[in-house]
DSSP file (Angstrom, degrees, kcal/mol; ACC not computed):
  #  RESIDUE AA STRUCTURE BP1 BP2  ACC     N-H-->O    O-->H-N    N-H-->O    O-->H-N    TCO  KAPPA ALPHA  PHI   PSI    X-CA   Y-CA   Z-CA
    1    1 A X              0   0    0      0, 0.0     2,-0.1     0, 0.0     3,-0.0   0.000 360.0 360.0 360.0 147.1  -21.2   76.3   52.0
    2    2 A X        -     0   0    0      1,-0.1     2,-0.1     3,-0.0     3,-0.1  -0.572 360.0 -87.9 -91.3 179.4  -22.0   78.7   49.2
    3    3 A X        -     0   0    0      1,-0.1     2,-0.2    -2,-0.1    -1,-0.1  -0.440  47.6-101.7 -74.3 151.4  -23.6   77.0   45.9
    4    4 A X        -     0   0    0      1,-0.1    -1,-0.1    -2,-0.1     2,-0.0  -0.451  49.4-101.4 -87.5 138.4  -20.9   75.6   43.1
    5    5 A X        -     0   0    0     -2,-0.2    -1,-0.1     1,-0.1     2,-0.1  -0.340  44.9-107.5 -75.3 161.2  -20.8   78.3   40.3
    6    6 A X        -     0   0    0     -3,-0.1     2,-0.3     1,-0.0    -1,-0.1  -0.433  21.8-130.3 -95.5 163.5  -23.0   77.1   37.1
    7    7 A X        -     0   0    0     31,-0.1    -1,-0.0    -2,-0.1     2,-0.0  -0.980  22.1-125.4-108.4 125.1  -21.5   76.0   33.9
    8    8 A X     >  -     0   0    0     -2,-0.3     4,-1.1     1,-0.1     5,-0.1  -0.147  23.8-116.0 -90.9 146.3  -23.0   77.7   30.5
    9    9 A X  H >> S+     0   0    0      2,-0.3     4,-2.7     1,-0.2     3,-0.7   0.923 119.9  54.9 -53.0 -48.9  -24.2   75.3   27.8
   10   10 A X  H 3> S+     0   0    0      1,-0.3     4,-2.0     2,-0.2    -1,-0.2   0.956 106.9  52.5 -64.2 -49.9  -21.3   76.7   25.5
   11   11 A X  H 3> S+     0   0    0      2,-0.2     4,-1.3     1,-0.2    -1,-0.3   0.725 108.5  48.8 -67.5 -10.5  -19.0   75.7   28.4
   12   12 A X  H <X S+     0   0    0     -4,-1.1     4,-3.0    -3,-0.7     5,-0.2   0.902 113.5  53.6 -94.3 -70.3  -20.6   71.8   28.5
   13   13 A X  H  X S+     0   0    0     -4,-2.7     4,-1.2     1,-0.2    -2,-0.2   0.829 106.4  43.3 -22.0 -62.0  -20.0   72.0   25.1
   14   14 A X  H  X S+     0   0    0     -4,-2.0     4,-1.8     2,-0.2    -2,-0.2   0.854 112.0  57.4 -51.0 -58.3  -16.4   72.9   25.0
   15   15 A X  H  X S+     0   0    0     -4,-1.3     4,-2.0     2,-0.2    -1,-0.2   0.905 103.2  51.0 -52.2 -60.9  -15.7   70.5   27.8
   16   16 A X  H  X S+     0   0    0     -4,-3.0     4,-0.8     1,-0.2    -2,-0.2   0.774 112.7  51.1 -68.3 -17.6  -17.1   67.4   25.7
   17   17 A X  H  X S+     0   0    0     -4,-1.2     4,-1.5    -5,-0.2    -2,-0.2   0.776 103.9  52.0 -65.0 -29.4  -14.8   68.5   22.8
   18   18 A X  H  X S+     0   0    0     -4,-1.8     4,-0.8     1,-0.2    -2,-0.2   0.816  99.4  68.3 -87.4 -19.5  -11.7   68.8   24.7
   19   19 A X  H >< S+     0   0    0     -4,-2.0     3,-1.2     1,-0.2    -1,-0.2   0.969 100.9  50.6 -31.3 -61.7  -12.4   65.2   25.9
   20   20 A X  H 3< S+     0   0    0     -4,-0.8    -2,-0.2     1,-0.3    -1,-0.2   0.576 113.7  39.1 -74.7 -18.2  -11.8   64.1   22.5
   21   21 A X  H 3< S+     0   0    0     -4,-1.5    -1,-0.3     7,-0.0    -2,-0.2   0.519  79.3 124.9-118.5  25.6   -8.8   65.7   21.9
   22   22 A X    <<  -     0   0    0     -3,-1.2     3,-0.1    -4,-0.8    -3,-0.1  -0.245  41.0-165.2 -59.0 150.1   -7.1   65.3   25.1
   23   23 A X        +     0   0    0      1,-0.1     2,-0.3    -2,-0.1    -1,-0.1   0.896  60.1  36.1-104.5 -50.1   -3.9   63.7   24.5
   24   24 A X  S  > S-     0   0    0      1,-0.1     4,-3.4     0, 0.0     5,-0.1  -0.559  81.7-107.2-102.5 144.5   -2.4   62.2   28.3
   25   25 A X  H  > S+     0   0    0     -2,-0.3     4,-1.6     1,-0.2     5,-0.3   0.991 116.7  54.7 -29.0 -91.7   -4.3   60.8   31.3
   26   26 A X  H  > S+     0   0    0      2,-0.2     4,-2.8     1,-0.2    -1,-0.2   0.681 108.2  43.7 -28.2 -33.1   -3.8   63.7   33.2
   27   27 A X  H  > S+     0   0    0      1,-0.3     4,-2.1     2,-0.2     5,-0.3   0.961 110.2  59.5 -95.3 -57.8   -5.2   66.1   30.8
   28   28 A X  H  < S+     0   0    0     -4,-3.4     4,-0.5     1,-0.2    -1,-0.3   0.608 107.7  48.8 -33.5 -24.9   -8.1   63.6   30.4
   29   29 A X  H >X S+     0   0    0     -4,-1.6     4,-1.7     2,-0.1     3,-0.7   0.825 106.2  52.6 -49.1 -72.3   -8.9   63.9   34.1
   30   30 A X  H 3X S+     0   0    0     -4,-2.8     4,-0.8    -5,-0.3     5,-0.2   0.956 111.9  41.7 -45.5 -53.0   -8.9   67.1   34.4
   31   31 A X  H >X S+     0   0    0     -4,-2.1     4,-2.9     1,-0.3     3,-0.7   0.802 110.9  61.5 -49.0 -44.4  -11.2   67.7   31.8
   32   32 A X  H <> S+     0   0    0     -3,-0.7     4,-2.1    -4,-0.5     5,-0.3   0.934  99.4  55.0 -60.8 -67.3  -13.2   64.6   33.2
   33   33 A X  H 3< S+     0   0    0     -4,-1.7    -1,-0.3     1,-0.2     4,-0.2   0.458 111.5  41.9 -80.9   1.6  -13.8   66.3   36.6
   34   34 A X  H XX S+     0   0    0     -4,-0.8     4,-2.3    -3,-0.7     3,-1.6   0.830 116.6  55.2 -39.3 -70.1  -15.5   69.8   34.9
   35   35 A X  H 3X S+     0   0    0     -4,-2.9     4,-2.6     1,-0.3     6,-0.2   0.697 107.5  43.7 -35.2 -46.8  -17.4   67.2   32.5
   36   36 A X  H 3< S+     0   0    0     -4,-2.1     6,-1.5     3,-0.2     4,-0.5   0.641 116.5  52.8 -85.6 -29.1  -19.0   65.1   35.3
   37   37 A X  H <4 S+     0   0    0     -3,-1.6    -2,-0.2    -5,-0.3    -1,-0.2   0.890 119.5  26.7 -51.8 -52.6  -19.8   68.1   37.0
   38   38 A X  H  < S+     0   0    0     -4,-2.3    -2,-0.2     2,-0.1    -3,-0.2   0.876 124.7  47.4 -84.2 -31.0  -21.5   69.9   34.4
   39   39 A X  S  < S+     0   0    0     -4,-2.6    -3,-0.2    -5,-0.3    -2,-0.1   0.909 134.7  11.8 -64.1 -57.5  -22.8   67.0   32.4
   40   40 A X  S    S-     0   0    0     -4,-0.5    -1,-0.1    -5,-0.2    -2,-0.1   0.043  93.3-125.7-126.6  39.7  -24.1   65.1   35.2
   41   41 A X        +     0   0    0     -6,-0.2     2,-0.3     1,-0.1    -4,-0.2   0.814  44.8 169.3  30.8  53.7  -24.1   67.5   38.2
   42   42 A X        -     0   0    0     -6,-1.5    -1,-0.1     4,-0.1    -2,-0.0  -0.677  36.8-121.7 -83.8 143.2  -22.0   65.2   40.6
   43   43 A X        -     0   0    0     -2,-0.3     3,-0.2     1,-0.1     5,-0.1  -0.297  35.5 -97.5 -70.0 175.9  -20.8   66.8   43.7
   44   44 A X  S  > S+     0   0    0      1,-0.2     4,-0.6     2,-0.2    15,-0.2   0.470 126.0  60.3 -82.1   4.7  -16.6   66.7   44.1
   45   45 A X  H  > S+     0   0    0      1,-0.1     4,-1.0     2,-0.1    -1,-0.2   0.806 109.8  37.0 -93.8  -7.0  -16.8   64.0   46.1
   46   46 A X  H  > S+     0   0    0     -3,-0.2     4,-0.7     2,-0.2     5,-0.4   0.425 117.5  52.7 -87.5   4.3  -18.6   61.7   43.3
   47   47 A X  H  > S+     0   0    0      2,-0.1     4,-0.8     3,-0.1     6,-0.2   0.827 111.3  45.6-101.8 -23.3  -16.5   63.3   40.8
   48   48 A X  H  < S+     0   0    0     -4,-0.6     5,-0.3     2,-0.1     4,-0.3   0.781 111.3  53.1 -77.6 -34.6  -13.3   62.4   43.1
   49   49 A X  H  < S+     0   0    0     -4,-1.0    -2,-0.1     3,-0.2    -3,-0.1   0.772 116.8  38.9 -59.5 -42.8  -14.7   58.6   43.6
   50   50 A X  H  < S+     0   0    0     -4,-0.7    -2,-0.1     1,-0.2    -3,-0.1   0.886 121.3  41.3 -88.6 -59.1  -15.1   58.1   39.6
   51   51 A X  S  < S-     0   0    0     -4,-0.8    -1,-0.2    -5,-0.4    -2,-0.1   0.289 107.0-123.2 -82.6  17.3  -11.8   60.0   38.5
   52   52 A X  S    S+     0   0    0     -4,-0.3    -3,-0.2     1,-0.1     2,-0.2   0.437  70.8 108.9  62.2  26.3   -9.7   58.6   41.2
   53   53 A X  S    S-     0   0    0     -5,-0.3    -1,-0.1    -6,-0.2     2,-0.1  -0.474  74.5 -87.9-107.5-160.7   -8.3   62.0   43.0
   54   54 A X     >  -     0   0    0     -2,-0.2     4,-2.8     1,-0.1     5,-0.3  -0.477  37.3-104.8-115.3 174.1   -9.2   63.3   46.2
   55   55 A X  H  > S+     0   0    0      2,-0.2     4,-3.4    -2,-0.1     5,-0.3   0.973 120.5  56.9 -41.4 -76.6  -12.4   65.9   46.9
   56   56 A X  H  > S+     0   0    0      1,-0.3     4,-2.1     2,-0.2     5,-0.4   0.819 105.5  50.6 -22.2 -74.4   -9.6   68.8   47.2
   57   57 A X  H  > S+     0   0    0      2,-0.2     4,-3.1     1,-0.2    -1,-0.3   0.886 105.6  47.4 -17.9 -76.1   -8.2   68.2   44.0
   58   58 A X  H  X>S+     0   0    0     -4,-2.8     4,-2.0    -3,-0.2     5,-0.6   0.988 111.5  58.3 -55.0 -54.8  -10.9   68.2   41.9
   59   59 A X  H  X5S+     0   0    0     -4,-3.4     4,-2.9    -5,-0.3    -2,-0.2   0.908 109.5  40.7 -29.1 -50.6  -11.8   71.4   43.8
   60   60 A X  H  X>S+     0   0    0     -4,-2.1     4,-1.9    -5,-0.3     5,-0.7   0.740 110.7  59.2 -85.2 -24.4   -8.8   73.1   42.9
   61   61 A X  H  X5S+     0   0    0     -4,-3.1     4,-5.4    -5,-0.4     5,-0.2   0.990 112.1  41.9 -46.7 -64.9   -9.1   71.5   39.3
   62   62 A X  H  X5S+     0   0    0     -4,-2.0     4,-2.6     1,-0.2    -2,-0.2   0.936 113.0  52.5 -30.5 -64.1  -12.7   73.5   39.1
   63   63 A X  H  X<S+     0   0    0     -4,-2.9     4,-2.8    -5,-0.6     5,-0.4   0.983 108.3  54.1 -51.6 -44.2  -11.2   76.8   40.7
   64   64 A X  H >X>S+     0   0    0     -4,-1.9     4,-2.4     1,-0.2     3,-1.4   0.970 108.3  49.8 -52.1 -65.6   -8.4   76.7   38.0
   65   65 A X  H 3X<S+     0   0    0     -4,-5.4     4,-2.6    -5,-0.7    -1,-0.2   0.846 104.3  54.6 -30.2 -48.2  -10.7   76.6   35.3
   66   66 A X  H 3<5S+     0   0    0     -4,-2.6    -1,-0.3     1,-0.3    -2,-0.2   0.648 116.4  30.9 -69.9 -22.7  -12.6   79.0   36.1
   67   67 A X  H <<5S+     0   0    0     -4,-2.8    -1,-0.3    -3,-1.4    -2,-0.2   0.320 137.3  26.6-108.0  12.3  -10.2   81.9   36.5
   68   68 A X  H  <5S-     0   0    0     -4,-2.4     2,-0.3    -5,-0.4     3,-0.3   0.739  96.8-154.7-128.4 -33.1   -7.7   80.4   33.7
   69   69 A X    >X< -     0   0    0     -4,-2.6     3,-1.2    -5,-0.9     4,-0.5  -0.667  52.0 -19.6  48.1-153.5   -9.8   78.4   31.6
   70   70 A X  H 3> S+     0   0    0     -2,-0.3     4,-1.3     1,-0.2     3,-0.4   0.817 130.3  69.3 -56.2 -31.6   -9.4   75.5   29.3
   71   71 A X  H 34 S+     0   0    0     -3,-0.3    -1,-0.2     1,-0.2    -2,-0.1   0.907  89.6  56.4 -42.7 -50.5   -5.9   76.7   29.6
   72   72 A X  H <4 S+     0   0    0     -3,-1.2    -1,-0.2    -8,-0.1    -2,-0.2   0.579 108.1  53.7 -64.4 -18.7   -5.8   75.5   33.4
   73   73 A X  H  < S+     0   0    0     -4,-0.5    -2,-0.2    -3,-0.4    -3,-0.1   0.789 101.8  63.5 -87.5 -88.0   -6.8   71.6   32.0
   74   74 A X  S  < S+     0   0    0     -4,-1.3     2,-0.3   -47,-0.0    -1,-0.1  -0.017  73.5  57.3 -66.7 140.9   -4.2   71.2   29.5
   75   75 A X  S    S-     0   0    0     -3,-0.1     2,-0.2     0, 0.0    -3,-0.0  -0.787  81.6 -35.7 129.3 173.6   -0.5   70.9   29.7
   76   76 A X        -     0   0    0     -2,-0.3     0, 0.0     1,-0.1     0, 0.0  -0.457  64.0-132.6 -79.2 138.2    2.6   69.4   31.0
   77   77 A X        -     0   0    0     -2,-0.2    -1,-0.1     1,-0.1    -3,-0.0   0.355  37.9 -70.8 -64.7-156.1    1.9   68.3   34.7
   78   78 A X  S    S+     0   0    0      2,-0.0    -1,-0.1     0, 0.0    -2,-0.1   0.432  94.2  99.3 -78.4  14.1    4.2   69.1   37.7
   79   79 A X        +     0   0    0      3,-0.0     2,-0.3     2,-0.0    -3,-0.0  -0.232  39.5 127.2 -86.4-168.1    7.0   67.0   37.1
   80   80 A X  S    S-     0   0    0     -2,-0.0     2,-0.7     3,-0.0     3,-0.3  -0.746  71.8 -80.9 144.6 139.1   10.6   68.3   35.5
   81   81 A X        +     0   0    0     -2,-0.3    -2,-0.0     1,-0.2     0, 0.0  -0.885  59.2 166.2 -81.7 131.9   14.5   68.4   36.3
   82   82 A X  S    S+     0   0    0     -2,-0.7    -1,-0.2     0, 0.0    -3,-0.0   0.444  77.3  40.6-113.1 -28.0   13.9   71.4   38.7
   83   83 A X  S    S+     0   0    0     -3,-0.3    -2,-0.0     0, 0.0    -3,-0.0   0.128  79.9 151.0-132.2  34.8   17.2   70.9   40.0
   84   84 A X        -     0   0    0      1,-0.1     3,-0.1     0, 0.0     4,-0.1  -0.141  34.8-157.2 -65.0 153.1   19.6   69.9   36.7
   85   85 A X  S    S+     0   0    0      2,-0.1    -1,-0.1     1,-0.1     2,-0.1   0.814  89.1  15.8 -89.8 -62.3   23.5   71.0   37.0
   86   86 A X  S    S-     0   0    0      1,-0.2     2,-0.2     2,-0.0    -1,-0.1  -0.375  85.4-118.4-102.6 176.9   23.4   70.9   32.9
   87   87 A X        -     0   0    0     -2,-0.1     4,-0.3    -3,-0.1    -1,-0.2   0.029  39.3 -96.5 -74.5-159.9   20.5   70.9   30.3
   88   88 A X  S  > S+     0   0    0      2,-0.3     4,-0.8    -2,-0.2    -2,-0.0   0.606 125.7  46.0-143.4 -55.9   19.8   68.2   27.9
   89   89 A X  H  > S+     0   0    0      1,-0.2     4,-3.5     2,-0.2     3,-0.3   0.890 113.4  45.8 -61.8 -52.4   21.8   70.0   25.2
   90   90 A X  H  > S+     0   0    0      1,-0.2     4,-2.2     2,-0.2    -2,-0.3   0.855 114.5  52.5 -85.5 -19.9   25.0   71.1   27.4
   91   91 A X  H  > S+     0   0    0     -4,-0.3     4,-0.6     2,-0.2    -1,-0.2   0.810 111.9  43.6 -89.0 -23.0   24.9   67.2   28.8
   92   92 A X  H >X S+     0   0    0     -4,-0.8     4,-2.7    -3,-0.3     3,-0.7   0.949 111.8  58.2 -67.2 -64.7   24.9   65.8   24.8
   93   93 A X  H 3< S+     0   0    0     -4,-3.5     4,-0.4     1,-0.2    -2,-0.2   0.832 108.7  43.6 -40.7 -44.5   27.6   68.5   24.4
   94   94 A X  H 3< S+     0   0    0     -4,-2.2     3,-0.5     1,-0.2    -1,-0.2   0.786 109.3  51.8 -54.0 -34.5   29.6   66.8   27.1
   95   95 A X  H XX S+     0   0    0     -3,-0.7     3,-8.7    -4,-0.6     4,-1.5   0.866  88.5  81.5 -92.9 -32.8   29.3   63.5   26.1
   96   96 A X  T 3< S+     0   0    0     -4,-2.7     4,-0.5     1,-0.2     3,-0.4   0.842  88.1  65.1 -46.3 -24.0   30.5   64.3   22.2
   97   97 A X  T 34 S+     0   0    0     -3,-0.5    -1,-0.2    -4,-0.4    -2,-0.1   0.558 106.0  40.3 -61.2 -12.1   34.1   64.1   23.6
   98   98 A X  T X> S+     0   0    0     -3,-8.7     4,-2.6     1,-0.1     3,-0.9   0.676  94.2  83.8-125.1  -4.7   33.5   60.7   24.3
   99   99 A X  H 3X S+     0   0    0     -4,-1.5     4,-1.6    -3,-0.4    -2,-0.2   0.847  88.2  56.3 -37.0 -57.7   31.5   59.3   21.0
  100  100 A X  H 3> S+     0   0    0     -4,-0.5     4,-0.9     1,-0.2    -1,-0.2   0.620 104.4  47.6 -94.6  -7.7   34.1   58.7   19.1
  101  101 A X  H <4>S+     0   0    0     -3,-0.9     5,-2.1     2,-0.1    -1,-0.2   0.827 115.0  53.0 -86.8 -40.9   36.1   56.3   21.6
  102  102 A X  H ><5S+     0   0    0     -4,-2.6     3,-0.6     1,-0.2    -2,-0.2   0.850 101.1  52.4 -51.5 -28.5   32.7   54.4   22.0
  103  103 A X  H 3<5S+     0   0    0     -4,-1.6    -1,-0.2     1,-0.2    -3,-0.1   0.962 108.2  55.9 -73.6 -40.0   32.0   53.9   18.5
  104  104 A X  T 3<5S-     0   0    0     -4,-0.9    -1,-0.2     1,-0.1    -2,-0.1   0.137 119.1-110.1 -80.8  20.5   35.8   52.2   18.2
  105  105 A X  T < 5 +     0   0    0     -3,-0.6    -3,-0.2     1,-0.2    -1,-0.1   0.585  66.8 158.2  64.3  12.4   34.8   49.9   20.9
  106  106 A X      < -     0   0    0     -5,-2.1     2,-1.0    -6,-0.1    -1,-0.2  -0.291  50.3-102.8 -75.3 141.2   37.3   51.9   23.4
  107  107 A X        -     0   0    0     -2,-0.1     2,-0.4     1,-0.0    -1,-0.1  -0.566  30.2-144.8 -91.1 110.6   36.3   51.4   27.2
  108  108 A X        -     0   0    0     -2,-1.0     2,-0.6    -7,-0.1     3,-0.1  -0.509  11.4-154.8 -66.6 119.4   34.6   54.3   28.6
  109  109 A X    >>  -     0   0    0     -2,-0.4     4,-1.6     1,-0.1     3,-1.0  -0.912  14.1-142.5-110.3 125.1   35.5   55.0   32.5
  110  110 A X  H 3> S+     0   0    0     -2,-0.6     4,-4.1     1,-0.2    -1,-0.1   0.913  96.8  62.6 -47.0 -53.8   33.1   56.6   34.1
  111  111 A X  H 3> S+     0   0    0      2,-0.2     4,-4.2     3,-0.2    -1,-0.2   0.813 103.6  51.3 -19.7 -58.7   35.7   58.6   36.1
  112  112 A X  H <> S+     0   0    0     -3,-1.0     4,-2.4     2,-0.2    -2,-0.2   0.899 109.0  43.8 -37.6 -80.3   36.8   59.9   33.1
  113  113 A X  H  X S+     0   0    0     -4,-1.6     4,-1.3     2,-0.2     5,-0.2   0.954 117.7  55.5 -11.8 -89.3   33.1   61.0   32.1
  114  114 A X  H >X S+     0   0    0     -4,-4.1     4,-3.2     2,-0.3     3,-1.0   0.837 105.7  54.6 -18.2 -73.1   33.0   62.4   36.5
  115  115 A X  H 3X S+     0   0    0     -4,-4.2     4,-5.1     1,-0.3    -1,-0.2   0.938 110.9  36.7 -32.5 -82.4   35.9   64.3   35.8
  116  116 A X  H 3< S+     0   0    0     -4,-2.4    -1,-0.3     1,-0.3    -2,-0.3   0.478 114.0  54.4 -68.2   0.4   34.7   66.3   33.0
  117  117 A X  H XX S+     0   0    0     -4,-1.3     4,-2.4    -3,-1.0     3,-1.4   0.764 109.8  48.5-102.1 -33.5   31.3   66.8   34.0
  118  118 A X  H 3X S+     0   0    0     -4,-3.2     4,-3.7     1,-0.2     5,-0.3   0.982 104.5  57.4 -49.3 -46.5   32.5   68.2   37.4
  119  119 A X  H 3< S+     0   0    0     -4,-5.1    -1,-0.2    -5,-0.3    -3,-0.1   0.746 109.9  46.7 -64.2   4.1   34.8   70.5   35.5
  120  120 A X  H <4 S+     0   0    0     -3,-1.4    -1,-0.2     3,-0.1    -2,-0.2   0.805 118.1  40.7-101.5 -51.3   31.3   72.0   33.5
  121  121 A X  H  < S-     0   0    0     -4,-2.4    -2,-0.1     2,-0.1    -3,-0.1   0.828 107.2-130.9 -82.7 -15.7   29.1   72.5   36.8
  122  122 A X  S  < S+     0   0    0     -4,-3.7     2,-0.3    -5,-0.4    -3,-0.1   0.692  76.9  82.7  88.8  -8.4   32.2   73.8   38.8
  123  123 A X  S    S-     0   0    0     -5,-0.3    -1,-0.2    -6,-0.3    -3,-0.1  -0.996  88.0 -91.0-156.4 166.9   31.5   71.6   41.4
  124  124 A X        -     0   0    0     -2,-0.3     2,-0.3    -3,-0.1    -1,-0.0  -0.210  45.7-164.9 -64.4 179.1   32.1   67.3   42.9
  125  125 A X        -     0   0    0     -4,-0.0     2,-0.2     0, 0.0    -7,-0.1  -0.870  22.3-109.6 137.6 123.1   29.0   65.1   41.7
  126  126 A X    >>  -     0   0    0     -2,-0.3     4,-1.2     1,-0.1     3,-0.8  -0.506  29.7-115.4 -72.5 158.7   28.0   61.7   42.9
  127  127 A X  H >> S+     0   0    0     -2,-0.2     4,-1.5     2,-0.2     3,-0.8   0.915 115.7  67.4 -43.5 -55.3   28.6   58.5   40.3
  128  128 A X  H 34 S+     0   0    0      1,-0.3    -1,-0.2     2,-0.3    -2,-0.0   0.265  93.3  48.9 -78.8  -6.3   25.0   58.4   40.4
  129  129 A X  H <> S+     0   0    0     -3,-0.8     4,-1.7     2,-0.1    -1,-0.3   0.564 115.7  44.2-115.4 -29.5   24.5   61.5   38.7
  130  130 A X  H <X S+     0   0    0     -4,-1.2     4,-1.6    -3,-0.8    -2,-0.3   0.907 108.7  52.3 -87.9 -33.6   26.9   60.5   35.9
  131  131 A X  H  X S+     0   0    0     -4,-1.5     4,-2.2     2,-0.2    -3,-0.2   0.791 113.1  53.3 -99.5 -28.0   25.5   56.7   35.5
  132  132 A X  H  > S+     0   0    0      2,-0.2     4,-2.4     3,-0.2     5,-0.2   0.999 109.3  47.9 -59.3 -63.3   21.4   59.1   35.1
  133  133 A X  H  X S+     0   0    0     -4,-1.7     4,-1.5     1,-0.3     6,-0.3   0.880 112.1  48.6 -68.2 -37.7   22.9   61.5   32.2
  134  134 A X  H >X>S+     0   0    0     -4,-1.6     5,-4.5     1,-0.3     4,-0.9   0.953 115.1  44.5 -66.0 -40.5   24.2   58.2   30.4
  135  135 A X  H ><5S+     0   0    0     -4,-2.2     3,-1.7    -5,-0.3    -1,-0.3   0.987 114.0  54.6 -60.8 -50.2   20.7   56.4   30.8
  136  136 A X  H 3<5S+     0   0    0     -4,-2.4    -1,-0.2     1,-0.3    -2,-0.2   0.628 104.9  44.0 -67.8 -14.0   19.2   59.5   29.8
  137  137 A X  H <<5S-     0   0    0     -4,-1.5    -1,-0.3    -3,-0.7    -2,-0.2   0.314 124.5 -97.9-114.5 -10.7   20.9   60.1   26.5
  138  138 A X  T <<5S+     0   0    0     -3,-1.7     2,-0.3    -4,-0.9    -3,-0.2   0.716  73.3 152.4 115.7  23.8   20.3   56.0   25.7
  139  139 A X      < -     0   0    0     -5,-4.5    -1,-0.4    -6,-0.3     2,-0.2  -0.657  22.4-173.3 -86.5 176.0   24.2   54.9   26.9
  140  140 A X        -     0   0    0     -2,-0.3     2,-0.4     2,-0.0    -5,-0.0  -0.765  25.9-110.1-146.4 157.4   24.3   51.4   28.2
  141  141 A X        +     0   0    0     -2,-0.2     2,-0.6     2,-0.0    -2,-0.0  -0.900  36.1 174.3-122.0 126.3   26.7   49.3   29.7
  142  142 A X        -     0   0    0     -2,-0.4     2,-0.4     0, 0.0    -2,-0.0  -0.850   7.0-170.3-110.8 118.2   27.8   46.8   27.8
  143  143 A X        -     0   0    0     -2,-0.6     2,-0.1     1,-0.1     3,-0.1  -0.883  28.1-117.3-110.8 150.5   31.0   44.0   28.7
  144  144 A X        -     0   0    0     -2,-0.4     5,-0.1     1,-0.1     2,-0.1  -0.265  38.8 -93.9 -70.9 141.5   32.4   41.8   26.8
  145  145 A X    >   -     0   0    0      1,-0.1     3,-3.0     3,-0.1    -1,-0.1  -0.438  34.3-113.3 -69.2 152.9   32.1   37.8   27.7
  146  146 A X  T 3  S+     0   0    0      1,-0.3     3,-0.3     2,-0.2    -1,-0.1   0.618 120.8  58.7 -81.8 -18.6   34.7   36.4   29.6
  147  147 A X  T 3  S+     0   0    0      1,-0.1    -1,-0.3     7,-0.1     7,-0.2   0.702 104.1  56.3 -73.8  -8.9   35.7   34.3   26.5
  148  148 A X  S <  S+     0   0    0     -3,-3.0    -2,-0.2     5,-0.1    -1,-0.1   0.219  74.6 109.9-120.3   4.2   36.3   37.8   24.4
  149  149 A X  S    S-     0   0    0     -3,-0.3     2,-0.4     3,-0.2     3,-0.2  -0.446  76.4-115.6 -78.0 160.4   38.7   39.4   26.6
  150  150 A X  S    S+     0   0    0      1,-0.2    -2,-0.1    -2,-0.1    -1,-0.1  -0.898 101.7  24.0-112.5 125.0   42.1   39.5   24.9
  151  151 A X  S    S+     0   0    0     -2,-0.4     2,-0.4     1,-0.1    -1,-0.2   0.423 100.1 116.9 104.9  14.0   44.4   37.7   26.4
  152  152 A X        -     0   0    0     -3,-0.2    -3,-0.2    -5,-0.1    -1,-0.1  -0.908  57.8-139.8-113.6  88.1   41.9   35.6   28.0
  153  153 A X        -     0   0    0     -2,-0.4     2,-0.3     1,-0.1    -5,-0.1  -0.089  27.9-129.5 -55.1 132.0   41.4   31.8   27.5
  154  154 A X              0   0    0     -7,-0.2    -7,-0.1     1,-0.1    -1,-0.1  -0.772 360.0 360.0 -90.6 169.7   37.6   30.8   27.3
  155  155 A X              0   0    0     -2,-0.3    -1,-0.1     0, 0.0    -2,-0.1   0.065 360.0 360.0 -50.3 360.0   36.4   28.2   29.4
């Protein structure tokens, strides 16, 4: 196994500043397993034991750094809609058609909703995919008590 390439005093430096202005977990990790390396020369498997990921990991943390830099530490992890029908924006855009019967306390059918977001992607949808964008854009479902239907005696 060849010897782990050395880390510069400037770089040790660098490293204990970007601790402090890591913002997320993740990014605080990364950072962590350079830091614990250079600061207190732990192999990756103590540096994997302390910062909770596996040897490999931290390994591939290390390599990144070292051909990207500080660059390679910080940032948005892997997650993402990789596989969205709409964006965020065209799904908002969809839903303005239906604001103004919600505000007037008019009963939204999802169908309704189903319909017109198949007719934007061009293709069928599950329910399940319409019931996400409404959680994701902060709709709820809300019903009225069984005393507050009209036409409806309460109990």
């Amino acid at each position: 196994m060849r010897p782990p390439q050395p880390i510069s005093e400037k770089q040790k430096e660098s490293l204990q500043e970007l601790l402090k202005k890591t913002k997320t977990k993740g990014d605080y990790q990364r950072v962590l397993c350079l830091w614990l390396r250079a600061g207190l020369g732990l192999s990756s498997s103590e540096v994997a034991t302390a910062v909770g990921f596996s040897a490999s990991t931290v390994r591939q943390v290390q390599a990144r750094y070292f051909q990207r830099g500080e660059s390679a530490l910080l940032g948005p992890g892997r997650g993402g809609r990789r596989r969205q029908n709409l964006s965020e924006g065209e799904e908002k855009e969809l839903l303005e058609r239906f604001v103004a019967k919600a505000r007037s306390g008019g009963v939204l059918v999802v169908n309704e909703i189903q319909a017109a977001y198949e007719e934007a992607v061009e293709h069928r949808v599950p329910k399940s995919t319409v019931y996400r964008m409404l959680a994701r854009h902060g709709w709820r479902k809300i019903a009225p008590r069984p005393g507050q239907i009209p036409g409806r005696r309460p109990r």
